[in-house]
MARVEX-934891 format. One record per residue (C-alpha): residue number from 1; residue in three letters; x, y, z. Coordinates in steps of 0.1 Angstrom, whole numbers, plus 2048, in hexadecimal, padded with zeros to 3 digits. Layout:
! residues N
- k	r	u	v	w
- NUM	Ala	X	Y	Z
...
***
This chain:
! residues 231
- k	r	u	v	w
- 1	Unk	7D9	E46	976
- 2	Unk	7CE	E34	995
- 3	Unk	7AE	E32	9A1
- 4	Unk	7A5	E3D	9C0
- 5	Unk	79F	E25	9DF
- 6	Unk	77D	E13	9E1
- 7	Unk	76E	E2E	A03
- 8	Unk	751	E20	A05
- 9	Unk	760	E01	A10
- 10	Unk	779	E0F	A27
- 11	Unk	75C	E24	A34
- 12	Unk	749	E04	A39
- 13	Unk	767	DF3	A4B
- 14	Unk	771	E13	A63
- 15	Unk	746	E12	A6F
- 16	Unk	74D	DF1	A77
- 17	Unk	76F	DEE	A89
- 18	Unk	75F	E0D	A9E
- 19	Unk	73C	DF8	AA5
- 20	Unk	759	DDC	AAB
- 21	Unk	76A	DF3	AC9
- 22	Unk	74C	DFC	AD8
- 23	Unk	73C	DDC	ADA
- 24	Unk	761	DD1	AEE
- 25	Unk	75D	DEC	AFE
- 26	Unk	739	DE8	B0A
- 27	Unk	741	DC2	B13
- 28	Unk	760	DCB	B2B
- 29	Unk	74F	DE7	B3A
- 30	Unk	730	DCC	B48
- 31	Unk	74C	DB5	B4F
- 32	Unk	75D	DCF	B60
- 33	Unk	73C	DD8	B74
- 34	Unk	733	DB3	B76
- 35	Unk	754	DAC	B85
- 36	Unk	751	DCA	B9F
- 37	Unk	72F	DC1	BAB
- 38	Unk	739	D9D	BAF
- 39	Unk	753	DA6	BC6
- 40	Unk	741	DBE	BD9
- 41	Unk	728	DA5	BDE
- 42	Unk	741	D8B	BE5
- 43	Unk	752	D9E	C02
- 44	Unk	730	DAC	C11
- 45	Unk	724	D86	C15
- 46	Unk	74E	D79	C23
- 47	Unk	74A	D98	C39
- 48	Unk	72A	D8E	C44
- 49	Unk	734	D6A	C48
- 50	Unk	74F	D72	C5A
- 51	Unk	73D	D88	C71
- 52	Unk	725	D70	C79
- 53	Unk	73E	D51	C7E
- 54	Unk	752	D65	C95
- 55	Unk	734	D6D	CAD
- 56	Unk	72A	D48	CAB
- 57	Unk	74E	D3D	CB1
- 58	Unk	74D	D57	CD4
- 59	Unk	72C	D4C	CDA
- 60	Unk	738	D23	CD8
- 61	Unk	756	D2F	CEC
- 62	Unk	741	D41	D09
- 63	Unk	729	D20	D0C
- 64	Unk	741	D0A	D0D
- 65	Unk	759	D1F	D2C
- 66	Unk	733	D22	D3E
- 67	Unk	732	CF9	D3D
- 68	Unk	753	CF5	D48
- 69	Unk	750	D10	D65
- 70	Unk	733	CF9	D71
- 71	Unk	746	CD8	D6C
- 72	Unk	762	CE7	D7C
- 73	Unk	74F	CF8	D99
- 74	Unk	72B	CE9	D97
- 75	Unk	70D	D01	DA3
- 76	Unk	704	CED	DC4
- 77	Unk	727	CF9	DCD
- 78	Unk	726	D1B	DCF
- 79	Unk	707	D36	DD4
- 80	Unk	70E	D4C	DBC
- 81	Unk	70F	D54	D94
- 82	Unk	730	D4B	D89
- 83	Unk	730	D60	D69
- 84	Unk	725	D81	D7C
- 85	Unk	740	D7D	D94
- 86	Unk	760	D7E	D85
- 87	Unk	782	D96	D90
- 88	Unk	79A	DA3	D76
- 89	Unk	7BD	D9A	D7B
- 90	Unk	7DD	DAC	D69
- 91	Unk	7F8	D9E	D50
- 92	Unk	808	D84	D61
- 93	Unk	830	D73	D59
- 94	Unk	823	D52	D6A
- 95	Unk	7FF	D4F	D5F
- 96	Unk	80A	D5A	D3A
- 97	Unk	7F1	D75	D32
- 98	Unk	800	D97	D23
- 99	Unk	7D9	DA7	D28
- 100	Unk	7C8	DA7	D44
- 101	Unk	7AE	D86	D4B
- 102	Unk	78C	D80	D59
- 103	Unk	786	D67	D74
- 104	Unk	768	D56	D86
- 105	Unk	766	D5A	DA8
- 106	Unk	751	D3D	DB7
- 107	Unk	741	D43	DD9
- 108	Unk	72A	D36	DF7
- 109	Unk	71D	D49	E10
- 110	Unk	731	D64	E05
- 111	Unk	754	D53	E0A
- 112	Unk	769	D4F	DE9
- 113	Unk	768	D2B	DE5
- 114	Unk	77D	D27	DC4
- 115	Unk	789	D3B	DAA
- 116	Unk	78B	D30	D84
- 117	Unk	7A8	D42	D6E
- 118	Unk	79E	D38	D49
- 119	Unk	7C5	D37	D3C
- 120	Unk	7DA	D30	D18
- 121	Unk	7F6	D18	D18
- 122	Unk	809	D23	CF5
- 123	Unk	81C	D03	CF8
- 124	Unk	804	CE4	CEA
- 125	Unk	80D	CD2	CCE
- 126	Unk	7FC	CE4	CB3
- 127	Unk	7F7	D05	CC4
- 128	Unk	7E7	D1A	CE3
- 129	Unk	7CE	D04	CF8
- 130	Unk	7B4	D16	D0E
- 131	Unk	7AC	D0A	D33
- 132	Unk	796	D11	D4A
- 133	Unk	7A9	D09	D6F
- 134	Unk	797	D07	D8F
- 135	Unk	7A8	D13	DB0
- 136	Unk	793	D06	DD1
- 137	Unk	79B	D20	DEF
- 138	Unk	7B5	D0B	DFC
- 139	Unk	7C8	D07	DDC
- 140	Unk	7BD	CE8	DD1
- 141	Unk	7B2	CE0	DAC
- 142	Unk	78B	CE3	DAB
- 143	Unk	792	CDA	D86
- 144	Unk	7A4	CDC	D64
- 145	Unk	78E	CDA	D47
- 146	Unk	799	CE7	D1F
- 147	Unk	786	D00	D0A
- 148	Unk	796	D00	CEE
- 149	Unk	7B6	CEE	CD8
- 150	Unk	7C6	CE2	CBA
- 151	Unk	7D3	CC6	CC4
- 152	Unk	7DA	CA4	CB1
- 153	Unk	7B8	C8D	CAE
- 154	Unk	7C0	C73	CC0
- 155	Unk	7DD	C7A	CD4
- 156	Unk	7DD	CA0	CE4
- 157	Unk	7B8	CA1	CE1
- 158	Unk	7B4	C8B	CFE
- 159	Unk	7B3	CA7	D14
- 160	Unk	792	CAC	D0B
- 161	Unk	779	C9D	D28
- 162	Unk	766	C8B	D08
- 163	Unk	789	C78	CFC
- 164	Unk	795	C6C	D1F
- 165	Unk	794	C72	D46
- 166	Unk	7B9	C7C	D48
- 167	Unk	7B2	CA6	D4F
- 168	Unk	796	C97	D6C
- 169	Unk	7B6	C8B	D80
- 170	Unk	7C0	CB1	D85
- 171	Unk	7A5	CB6	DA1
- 172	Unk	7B4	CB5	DC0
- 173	Unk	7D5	CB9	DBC
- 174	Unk	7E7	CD7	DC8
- 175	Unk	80B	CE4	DC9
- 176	Unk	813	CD1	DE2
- 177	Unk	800	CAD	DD5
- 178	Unk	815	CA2	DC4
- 179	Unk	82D	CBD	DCA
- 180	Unk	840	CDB	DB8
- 181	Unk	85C	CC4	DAB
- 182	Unk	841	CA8	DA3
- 183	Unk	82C	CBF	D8D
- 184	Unk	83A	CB7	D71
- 185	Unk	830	C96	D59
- 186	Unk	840	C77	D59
- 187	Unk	858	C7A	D3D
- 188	Unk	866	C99	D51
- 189	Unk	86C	C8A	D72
- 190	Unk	84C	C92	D7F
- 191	Unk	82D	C80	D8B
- 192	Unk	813	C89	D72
- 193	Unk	803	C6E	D56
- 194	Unk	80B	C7A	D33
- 195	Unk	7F6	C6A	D17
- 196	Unk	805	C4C	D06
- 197	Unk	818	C5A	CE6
- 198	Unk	815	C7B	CF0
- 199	Unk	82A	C93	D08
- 200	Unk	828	CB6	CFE
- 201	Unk	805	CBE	CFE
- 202	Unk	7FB	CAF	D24
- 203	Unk	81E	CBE	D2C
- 204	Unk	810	CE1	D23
- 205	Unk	7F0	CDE	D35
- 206	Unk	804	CCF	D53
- 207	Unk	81D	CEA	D55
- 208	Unk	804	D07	D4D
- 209	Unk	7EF	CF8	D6A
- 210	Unk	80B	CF9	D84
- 211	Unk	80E	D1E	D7C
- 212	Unk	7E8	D2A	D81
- 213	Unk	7F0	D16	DA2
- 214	Unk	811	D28	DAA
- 215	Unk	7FA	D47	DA4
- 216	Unk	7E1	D43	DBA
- 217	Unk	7FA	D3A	DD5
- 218	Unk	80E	D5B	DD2
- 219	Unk	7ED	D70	DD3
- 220	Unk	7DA	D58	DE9
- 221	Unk	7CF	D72	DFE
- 222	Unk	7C9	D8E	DEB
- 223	Unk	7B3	D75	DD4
- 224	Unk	79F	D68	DEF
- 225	Unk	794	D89	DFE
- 226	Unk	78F	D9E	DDC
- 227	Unk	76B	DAB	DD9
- 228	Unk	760	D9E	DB3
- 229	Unk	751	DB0	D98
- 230	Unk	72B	DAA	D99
- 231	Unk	71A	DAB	D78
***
């Protein structure tokens, strides 16, 4: 006759492997929780960051277009507020912009005396580059200064007024100094200064400038007499 199976001890071993299942049980639950909170908290402080970044990034954008307005068209210039005076113009073919932009209207005595188109060239080196581009009444350049780019360190950066003087030699010019068929750079035939080693980013700014030019030109007149938007 057999005896029958120790139950004591498989009673013993059954309490345990339960307390066993629990206790994994317990510890991936809080890991679970753990894990959920963490992320929640994780995303609440990206989201937060990322909120806040952006509005300094706008914010370091707007201060530095109000500098270059100034540089452009400084304040003994003109008699009015040039960031409460601005006109909206519609999607434009030539001056690239599928939405509709904000200008600054500059005045004196209540004659428009330039108007600055802040423009994107998609064609730099490493991407879009924002300009600010000053039109005097007469459709001359009142100046050409960048806001923003991507551009190599070193070689397209020297757009920027800090890097070199090249974007000074702008002001003045107009379609017809040098020319239409001159407004090009020099590696194309034309009569502009490129940087040495580099082509395609002064070639972008070059050509995008010739077209806020060609612009103004073709609505000269409308332009010049539009009543602005006064904030």
């Amino acid at each position: 006759m057999h005896s029958p199976a120790p139950e004591p001890q498989n009673s013993e071993q059954a309490v345990e492997a339960g307390l066993l299942k629990s206790t994994l049980l317990q510890s991936i639950i809080r890991s679970s929780i753990g894990l959920g909170i963490f992320a929640i908290v994780t995303a609440g402080v990206i989201a937060v960051t990322q909120i806040n970044t952006q509005d300094s990034i706008a914010e370091n954008i707007r201060q530095a277009q109000t500098r270059s307005l100034y540089e452009i068209l400084p304040a003994d210039q003109i008699d009015n507020d040039l960031l409460s005076n601005t006109l909206i113009l519609p999607p434009s073919k030539l001056l690239g912009n599928q939405d509709p932009i904000q200008i600054y209207v500059g005045r004196k005595e209540g004659q428009t005396v330039a108007l600055l188109f802040p423009v994107t060239t998609p064609h730099g080196y490493s991407g879009n580059i924002d300009l600010l581009i000053g039109v005097k009444h007469n459709g001359e350049l009142a100046g050409v200064r960048v806001l923003k780019h991507r551009e190599t360190p070193g070689l397209g950066d020297k757009v920027e007024t800090a890097k070199s003087s090249w974007i000074k030699g702008f002001t003045g010019l107009s379609l017809e100094n040098p020319g239409p068929d001159a407004w090009k750079v020099r590696k194309d035939g034309g009569q502009i200064d490129q940087f040495t080693g580099a082509t395609i980013t002064p070639r972008a700014v070059v050509n995008q400038t010739r077209a806020v030019l060609e612009y103004f030109a073709e609505h000269q007149e409308t332009l010049l007499s539009a009543k602005a938007n006064t904030k």
